[in-house]
PDB file as gemmi writes it, atoms N, CA and C in Angstrom:
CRYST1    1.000    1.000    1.000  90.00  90.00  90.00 P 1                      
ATOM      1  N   UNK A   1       0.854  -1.186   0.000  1.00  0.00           N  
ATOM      2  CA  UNK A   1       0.000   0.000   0.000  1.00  0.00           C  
ATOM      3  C   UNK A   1       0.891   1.238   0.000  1.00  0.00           C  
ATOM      4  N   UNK A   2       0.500   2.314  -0.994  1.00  0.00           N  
ATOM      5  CA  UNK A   2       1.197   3.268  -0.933  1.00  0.00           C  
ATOM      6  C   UNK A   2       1.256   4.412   0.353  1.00  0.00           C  
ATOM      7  N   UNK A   3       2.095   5.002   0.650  1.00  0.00           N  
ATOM      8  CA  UNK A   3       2.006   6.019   1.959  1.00  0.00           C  
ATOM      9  C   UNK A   3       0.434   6.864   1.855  1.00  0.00           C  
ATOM     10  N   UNK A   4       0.194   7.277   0.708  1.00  0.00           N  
ATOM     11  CA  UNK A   4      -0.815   8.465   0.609  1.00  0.00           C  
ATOM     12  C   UNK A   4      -2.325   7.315   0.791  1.00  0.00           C  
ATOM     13  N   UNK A   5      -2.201   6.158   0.668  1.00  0.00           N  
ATOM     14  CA  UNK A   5      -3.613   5.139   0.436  1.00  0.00           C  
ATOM     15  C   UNK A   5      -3.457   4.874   2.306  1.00  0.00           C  
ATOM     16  N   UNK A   6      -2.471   4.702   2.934  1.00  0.00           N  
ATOM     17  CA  UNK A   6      -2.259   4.513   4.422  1.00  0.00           C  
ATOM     18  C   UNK A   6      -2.665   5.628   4.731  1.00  0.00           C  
ATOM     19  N   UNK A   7      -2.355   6.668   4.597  1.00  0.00           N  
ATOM     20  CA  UNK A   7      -2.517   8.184   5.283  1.00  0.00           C  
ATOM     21  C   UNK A   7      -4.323   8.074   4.899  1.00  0.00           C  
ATOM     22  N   UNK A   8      -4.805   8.346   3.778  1.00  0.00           N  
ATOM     23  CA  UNK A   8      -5.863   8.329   3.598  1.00  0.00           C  
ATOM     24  C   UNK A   8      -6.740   7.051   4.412  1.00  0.00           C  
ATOM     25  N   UNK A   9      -6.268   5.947   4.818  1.00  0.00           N  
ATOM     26  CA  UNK A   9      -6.876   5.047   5.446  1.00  0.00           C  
ATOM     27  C   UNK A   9      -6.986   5.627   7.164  1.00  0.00           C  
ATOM     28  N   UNK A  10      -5.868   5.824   7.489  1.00  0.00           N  
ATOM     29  CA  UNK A  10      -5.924   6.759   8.812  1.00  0.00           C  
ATOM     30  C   UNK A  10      -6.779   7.795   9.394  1.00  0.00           C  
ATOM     31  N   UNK A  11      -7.159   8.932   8.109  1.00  0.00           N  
ATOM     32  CA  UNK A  11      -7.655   9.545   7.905  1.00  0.00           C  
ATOM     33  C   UNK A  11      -9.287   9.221   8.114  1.00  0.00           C  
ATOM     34  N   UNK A  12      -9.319   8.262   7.300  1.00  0.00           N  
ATOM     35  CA  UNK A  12     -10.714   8.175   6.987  1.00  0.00           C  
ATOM     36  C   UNK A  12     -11.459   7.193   8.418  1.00  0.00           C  
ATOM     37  N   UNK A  13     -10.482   6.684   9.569  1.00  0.00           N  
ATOM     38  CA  UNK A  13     -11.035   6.284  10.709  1.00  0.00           C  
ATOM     39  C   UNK A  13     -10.932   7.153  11.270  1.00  0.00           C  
ATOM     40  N   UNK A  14     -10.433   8.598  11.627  1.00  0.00           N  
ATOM     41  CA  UNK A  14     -10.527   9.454  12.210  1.00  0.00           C  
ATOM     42  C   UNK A  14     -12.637   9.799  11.930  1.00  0.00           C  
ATOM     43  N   UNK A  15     -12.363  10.041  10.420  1.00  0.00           N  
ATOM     44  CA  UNK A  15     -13.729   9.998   9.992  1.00  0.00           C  
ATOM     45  C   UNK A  15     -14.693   9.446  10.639  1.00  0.00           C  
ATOM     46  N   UNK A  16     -15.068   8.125  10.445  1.00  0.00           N  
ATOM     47  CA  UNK A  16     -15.896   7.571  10.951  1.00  0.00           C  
ATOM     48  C   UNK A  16     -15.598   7.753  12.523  1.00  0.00           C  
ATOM     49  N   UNK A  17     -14.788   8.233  13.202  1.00  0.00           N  
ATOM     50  CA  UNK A  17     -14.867   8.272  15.106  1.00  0.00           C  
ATOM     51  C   UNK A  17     -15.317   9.234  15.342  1.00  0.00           C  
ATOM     52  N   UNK A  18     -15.497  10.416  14.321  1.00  0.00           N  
ATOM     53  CA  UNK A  18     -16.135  11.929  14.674  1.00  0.00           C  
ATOM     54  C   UNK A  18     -14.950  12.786  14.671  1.00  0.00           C  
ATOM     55  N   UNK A  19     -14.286  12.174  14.369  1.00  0.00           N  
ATOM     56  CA  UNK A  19     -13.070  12.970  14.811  1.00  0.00           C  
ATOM     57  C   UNK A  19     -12.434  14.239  13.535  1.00  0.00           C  
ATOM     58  N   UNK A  20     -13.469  15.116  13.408  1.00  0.00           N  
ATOM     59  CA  UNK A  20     -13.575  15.574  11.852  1.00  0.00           C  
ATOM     60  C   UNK A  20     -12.378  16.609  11.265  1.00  0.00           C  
ATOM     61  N   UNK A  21     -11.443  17.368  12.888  1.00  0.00           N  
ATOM     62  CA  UNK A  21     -10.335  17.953  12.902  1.00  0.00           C  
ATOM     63  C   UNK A  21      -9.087  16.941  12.044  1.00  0.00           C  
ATOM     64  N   UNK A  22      -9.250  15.834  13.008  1.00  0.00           N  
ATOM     65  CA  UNK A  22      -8.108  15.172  12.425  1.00  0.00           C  
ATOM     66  C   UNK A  22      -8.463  14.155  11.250  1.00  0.00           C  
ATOM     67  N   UNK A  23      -9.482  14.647  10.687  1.00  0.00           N  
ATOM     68  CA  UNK A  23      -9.789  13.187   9.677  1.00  0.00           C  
ATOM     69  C   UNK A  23      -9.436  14.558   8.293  1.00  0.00           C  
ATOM     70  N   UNK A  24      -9.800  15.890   8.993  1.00  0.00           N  
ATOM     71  CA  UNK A  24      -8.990  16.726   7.971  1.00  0.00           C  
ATOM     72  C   UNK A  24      -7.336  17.047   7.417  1.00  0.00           C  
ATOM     73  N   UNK A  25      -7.217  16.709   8.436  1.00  0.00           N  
ATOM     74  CA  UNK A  25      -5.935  17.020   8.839  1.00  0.00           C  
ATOM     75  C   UNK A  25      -5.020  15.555   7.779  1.00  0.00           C  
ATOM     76  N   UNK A  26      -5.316  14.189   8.137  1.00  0.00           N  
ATOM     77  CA  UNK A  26      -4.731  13.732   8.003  1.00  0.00           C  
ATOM     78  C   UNK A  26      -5.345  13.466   5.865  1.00  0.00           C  
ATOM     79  N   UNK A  27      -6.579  13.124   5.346  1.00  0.00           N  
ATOM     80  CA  UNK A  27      -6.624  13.940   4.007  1.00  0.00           C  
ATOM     81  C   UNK A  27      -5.520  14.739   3.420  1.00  0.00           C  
ATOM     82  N   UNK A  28      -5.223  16.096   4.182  1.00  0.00           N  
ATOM     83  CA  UNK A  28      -4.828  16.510   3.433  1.00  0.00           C  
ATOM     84  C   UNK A  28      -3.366  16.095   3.482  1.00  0.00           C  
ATOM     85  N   UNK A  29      -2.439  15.096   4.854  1.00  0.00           N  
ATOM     86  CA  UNK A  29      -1.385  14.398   4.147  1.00  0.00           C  
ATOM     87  C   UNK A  29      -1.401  13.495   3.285  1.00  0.00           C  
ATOM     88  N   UNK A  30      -2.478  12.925   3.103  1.00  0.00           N  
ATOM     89  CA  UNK A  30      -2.698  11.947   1.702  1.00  0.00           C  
ATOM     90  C   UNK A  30      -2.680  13.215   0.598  1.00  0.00           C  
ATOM     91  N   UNK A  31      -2.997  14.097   0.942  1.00  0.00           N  
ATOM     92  CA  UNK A  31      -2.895  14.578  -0.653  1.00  0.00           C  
ATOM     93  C   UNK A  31      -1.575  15.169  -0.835  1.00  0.00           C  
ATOM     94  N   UNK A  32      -0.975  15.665  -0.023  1.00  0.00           N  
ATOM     95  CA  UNK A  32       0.229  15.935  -0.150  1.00  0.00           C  
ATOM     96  C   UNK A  32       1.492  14.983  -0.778  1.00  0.00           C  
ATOM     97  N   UNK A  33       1.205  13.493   0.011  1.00  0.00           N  
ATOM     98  CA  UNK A  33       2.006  12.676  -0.918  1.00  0.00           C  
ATOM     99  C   UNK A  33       1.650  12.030  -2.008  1.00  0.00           C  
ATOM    100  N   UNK A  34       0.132  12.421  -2.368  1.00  0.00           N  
ATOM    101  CA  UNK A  34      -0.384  12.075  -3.993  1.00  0.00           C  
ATOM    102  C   UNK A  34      -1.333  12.860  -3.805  1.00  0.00           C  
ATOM    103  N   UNK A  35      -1.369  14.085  -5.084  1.00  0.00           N  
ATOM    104  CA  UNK A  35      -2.145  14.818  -4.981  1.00  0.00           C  
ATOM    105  C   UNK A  35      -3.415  14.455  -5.813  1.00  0.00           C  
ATOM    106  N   UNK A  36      -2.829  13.384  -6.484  1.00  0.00           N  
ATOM    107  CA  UNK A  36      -3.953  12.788  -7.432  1.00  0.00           C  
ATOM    108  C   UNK A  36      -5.052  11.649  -6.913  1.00  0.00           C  
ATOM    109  N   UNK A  37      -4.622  11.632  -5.635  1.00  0.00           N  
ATOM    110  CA  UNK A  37      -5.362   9.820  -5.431  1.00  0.00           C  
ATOM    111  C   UNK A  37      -6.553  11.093  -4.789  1.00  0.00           C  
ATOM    112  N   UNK A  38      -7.730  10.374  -6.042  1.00  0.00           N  
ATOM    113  CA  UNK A  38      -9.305  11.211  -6.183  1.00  0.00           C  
ATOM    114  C   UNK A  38      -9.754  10.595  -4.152  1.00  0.00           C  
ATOM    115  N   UNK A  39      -9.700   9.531  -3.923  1.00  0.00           N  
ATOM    116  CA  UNK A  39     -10.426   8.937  -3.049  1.00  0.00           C  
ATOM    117  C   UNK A  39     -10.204  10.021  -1.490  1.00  0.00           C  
ATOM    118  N   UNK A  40      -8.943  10.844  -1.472  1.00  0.00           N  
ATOM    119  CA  UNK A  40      -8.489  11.495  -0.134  1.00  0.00           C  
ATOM    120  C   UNK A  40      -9.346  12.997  -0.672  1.00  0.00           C  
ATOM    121  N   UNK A  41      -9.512  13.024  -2.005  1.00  0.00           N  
ATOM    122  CA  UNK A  41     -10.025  14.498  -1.966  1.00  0.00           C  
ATOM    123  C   UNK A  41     -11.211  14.436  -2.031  1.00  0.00           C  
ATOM    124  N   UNK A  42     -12.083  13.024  -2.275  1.00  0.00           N  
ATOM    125  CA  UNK A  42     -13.451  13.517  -1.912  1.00  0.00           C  
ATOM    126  C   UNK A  42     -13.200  12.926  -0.320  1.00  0.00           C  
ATOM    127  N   UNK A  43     -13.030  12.467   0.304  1.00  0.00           N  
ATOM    128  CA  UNK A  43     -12.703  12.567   1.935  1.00  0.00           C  
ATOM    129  C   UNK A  43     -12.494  13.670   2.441  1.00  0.00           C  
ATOM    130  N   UNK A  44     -11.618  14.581   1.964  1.00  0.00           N  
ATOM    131  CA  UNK A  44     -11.742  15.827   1.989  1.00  0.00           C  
ATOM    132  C   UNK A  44     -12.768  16.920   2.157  1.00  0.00           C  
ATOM    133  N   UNK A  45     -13.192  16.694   0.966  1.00  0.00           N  
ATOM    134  CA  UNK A  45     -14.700  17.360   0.910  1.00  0.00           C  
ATOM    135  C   UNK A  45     -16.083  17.199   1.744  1.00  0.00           C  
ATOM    136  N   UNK A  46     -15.799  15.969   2.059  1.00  0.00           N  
ATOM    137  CA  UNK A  46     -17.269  15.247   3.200  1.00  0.00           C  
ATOM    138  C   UNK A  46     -16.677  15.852   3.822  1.00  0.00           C  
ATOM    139  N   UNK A  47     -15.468  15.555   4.867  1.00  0.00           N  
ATOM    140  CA  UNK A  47     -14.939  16.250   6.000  1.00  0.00           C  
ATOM    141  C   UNK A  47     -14.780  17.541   6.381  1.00  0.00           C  
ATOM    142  N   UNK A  48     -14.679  18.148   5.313  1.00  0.00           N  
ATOM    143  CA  UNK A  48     -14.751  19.821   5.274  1.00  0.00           C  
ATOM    144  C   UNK A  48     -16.627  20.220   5.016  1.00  0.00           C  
ATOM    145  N   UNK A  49     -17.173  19.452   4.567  1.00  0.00           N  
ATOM    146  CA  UNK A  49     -18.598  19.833   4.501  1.00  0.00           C  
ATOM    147  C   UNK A  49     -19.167  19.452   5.933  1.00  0.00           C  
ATOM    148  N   UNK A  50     -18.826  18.710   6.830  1.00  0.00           N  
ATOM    149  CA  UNK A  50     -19.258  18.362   8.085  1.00  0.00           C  
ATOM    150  C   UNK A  50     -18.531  19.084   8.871  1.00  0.00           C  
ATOM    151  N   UNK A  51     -17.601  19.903   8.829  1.00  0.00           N  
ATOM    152  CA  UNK A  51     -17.426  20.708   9.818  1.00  0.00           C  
ATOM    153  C   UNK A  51     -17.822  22.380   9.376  1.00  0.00           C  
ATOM    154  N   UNK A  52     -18.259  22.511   8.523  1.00  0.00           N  
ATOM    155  CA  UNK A  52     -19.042  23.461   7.895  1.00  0.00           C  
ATOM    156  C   UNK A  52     -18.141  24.197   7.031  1.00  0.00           C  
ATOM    157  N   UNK A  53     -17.236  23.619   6.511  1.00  0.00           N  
ATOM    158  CA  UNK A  53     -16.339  24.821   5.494  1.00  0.00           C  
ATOM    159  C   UNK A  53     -16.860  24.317   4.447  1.00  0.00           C  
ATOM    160  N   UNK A  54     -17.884  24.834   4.049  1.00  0.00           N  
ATOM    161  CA  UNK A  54     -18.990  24.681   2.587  1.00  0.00           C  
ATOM    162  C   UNK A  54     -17.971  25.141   1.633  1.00  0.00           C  
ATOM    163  N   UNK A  55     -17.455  26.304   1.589  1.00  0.00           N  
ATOM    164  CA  UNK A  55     -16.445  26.981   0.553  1.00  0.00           C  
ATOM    165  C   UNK A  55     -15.089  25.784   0.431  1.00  0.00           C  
ATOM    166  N   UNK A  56     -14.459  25.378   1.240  1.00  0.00           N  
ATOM    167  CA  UNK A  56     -13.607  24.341   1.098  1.00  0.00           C  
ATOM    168  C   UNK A  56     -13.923  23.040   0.415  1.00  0.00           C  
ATOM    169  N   UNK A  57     -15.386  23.081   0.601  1.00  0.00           N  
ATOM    170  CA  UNK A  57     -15.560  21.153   0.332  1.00  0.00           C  
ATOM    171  C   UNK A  57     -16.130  21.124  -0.707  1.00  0.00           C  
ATOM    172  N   UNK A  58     -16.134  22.463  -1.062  1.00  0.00           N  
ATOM    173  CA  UNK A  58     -16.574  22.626  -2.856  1.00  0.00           C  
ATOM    174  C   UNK A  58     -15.198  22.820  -3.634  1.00  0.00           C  
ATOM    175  N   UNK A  59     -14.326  23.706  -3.568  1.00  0.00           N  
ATOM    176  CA  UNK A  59     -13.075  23.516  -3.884  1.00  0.00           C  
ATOM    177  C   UNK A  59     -12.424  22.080  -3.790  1.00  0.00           C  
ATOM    178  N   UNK A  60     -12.706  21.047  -2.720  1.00  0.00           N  
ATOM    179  CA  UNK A  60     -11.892  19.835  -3.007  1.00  0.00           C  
ATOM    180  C   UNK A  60     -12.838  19.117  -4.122  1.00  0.00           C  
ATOM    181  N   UNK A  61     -14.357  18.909  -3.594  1.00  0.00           N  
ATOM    182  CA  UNK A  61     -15.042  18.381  -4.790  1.00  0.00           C  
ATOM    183  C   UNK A  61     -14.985  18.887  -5.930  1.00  0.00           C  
ATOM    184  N   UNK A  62     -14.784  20.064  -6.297  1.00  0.00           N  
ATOM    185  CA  UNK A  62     -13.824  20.457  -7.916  1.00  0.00           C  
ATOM    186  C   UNK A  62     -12.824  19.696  -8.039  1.00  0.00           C  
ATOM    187  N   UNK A  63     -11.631  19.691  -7.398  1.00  0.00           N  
ATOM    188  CA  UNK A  63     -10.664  18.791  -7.795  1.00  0.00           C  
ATOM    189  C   UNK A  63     -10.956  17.625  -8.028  1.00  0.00           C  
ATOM    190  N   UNK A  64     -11.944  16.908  -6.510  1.00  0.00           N  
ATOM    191  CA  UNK A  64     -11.936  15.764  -7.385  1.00  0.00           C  
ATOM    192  C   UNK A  64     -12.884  14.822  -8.832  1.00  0.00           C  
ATOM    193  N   UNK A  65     -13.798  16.119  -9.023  1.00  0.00           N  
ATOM    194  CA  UNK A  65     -14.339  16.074 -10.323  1.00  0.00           C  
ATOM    195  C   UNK A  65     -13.165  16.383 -11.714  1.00  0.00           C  
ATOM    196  N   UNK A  66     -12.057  17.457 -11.550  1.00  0.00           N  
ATOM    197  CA  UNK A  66     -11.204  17.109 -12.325  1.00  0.00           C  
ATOM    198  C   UNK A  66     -10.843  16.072 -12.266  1.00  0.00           C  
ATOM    199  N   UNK A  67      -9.919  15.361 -11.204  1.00  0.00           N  
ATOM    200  CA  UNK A  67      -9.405  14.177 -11.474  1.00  0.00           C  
ATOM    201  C   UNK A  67     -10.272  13.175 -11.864  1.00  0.00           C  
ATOM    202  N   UNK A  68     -11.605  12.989 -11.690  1.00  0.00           N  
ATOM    203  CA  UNK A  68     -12.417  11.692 -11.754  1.00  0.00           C  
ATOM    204  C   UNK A  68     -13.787  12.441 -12.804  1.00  0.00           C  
ATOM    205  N   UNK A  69     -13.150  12.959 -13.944  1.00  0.00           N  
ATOM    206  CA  UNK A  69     -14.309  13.456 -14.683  1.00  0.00           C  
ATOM    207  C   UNK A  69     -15.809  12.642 -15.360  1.00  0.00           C  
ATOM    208  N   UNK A  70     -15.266  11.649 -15.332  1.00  0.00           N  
ATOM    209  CA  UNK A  70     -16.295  10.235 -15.580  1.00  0.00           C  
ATOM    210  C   UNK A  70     -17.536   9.908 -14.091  1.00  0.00           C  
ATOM    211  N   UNK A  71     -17.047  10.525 -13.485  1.00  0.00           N  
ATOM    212  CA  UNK A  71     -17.207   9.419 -11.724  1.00  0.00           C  
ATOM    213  C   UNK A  71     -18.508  10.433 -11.531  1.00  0.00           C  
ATOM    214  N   UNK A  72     -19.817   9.429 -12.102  1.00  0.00           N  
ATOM    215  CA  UNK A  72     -20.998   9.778 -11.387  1.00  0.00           C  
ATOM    216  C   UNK A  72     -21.158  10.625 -10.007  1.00  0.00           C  
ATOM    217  N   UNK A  73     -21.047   9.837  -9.175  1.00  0.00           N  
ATOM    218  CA  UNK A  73     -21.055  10.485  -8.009  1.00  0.00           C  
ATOM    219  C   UNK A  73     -20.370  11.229  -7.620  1.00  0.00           C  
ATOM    220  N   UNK A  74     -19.166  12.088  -8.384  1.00  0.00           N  
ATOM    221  CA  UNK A  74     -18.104  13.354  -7.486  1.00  0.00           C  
ATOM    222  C   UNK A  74     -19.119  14.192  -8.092  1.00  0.00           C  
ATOM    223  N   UNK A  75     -19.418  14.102  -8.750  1.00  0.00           N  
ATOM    224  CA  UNK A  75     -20.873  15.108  -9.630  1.00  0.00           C  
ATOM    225  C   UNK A  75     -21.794  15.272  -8.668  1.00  0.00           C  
ATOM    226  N   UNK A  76     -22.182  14.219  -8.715  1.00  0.00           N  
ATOM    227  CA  UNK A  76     -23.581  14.442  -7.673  1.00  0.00           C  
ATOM    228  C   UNK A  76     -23.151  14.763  -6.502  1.00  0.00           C  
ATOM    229  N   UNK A  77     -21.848  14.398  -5.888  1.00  0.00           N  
ATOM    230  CA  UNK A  77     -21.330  15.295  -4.568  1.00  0.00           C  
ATOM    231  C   UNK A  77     -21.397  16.552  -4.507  1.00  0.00           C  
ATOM    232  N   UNK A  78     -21.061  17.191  -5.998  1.00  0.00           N  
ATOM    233  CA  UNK A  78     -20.394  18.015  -6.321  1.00  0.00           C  
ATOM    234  C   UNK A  78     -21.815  19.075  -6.157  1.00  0.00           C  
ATOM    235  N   UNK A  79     -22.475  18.602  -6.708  1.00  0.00           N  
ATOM    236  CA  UNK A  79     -23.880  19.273  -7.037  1.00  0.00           C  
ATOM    237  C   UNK A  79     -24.707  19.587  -5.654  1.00  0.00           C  
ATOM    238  N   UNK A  80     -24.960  18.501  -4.789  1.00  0.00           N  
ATOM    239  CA  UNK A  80     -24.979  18.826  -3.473  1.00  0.00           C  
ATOM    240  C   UNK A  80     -24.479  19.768  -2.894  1.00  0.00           C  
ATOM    241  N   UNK A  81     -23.398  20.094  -2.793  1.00  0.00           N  
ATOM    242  CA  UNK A  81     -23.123  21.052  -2.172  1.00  0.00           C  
ATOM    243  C   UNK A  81     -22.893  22.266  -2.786  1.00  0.00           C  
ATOM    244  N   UNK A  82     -23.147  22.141  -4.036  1.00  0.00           N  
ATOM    245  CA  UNK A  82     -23.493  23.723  -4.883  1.00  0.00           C  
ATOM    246  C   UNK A  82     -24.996  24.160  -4.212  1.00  0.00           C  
ATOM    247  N   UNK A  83     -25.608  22.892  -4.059  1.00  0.00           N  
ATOM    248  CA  UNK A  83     -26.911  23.504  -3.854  1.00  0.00           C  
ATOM    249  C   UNK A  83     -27.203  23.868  -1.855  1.00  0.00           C  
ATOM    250  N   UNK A  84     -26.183  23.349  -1.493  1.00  0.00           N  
ATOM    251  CA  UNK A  84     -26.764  23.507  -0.280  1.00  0.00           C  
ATOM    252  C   UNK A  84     -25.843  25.027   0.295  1.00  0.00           C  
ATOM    253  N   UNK A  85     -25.002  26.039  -0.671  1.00  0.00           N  
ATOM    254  CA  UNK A  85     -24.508  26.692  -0.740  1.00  0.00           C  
ATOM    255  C   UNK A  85     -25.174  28.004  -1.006  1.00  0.00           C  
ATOM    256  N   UNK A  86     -26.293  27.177  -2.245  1.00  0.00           N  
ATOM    257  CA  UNK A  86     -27.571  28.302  -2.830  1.00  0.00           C  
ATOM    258  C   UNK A  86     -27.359  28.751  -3.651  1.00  0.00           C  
ATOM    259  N   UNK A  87     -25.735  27.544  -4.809  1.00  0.00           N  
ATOM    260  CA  UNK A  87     -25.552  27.891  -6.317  1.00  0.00           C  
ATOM    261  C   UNK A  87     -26.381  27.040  -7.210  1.00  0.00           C  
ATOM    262  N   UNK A  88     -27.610  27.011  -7.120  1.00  0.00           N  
ATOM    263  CA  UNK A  88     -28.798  26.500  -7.937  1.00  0.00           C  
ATOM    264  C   UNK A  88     -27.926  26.068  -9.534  1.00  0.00           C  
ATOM    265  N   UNK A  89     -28.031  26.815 -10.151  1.00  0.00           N  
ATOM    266  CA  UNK A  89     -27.536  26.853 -11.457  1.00  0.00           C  
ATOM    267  C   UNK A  89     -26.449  25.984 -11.480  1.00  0.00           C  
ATOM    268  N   UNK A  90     -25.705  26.126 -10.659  1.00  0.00           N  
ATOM    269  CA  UNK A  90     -24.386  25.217 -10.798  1.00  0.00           C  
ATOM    270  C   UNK A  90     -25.002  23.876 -10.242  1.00  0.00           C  
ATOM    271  N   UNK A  91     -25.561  23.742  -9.732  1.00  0.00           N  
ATOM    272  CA  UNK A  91     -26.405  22.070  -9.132  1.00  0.00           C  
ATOM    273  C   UNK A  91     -27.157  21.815 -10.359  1.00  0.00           C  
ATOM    274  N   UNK A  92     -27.696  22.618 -10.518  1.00  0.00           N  
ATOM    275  CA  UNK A  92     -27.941  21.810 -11.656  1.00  0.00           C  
ATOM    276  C   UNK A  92     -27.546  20.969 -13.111  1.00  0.00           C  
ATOM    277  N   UNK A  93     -26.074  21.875 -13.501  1.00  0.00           N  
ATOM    278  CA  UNK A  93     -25.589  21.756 -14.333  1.00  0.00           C  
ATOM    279  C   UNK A  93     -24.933  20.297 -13.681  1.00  0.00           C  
ATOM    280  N   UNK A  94     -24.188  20.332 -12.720  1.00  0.00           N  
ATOM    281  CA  UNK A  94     -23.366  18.928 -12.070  1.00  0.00           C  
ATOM    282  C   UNK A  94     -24.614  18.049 -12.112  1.00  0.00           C  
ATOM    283  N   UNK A  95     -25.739  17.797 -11.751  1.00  0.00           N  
ATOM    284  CA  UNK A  95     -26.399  16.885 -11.714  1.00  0.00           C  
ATOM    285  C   UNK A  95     -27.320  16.848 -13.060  1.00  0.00           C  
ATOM    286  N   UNK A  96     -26.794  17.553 -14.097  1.00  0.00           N  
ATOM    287  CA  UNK A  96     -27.302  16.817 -15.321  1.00  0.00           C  
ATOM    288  C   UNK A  96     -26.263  15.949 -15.891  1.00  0.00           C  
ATOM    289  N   UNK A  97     -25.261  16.691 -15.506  1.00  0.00           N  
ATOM    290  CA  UNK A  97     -23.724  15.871 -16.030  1.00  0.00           C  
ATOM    291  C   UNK A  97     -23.544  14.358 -15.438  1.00  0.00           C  
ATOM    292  N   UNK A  98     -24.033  14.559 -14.624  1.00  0.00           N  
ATOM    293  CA  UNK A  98     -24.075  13.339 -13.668  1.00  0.00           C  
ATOM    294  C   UNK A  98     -25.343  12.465 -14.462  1.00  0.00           C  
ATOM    295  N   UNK A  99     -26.234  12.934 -14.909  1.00  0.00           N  
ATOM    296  CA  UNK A  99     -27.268  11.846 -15.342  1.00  0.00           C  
ATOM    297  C   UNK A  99     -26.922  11.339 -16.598  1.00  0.00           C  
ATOM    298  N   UNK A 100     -26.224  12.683 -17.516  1.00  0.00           N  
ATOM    299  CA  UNK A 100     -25.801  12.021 -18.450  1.00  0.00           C  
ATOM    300  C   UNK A 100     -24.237  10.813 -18.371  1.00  0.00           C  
ATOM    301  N   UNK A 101     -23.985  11.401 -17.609  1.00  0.00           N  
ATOM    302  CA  UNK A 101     -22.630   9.888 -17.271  1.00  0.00           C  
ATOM    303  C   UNK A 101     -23.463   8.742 -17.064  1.00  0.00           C  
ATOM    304  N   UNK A 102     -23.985   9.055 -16.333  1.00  0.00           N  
ATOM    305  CA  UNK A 102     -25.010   7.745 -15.638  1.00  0.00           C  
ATOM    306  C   UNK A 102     -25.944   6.976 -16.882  1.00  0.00           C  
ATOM    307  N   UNK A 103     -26.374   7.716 -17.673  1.00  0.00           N  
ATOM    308  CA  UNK A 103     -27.254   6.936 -18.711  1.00  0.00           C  
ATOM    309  C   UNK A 103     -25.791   6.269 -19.801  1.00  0.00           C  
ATOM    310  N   UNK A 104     -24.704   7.178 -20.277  1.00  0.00           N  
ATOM    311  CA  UNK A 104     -23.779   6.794 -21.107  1.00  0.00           C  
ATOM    312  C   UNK A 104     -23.382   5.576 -20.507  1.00  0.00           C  
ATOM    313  N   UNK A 105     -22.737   5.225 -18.958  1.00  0.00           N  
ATOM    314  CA  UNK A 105     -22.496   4.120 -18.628  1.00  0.00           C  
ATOM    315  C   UNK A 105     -23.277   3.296 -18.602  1.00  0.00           C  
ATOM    316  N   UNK A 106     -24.673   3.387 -18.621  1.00  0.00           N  
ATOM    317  CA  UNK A 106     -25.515   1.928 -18.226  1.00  0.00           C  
ATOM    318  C   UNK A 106     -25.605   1.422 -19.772  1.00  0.00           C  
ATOM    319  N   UNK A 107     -25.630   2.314 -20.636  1.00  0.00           N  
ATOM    320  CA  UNK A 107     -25.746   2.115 -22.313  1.00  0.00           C  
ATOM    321  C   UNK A 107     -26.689   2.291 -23.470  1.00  0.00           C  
TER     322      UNK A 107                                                      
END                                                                             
């Protein structure tokens, strides 16, 4: 297992204990030693949306919609929290994108 998939594993039991300081904290050393592994930056984003940095956990869910431009659900993450922000327009646009991934993959 790579350091940044350990860090992110660490991380993400901080997560589930409530522990939402350090489940941030340790995210963002997974992203530091791979800034690409999508899985620590939407961890990121839940974790920063549960401690209320709405503006942060939309910035990581951007990234990880760049990195994972296919990936149904960073969309629909993504869109969530446009909307629970009160960027309507932008929720909507992510969650059409998202339906259309979703119909292209099923076929």
């Amino acid at each position: 297992m790579s350091e940044a998939r350990a860090l992110y594993k660490e991380a993400f039991g901080h997560y589930v204990a409530g522990e939402i300081s350090e489940a941030i904290a340790g995210y963002r050393k997974a992203i530091e030693a791979d800034d690409k592994l999508a899985i620590a930056w939407n961890g990121l984003a839940m974790a920063l949306d549960k401690q209320g940095d709405l503006d942060g956990a939309i910035e990581a869910g951007k990234t990880l919609v760049a990195l994972e431009p296919d990936d149904v659900l960073a969309h629909t993450s993504l869109s969530r929290l446009f909307q629970r922000k009160g960027m309507i327009p932008e929720a909507e646009d992510e969650q059409a994108l998202a339906a259309r991934l979703q119909m292209k993959q099923n076929g």
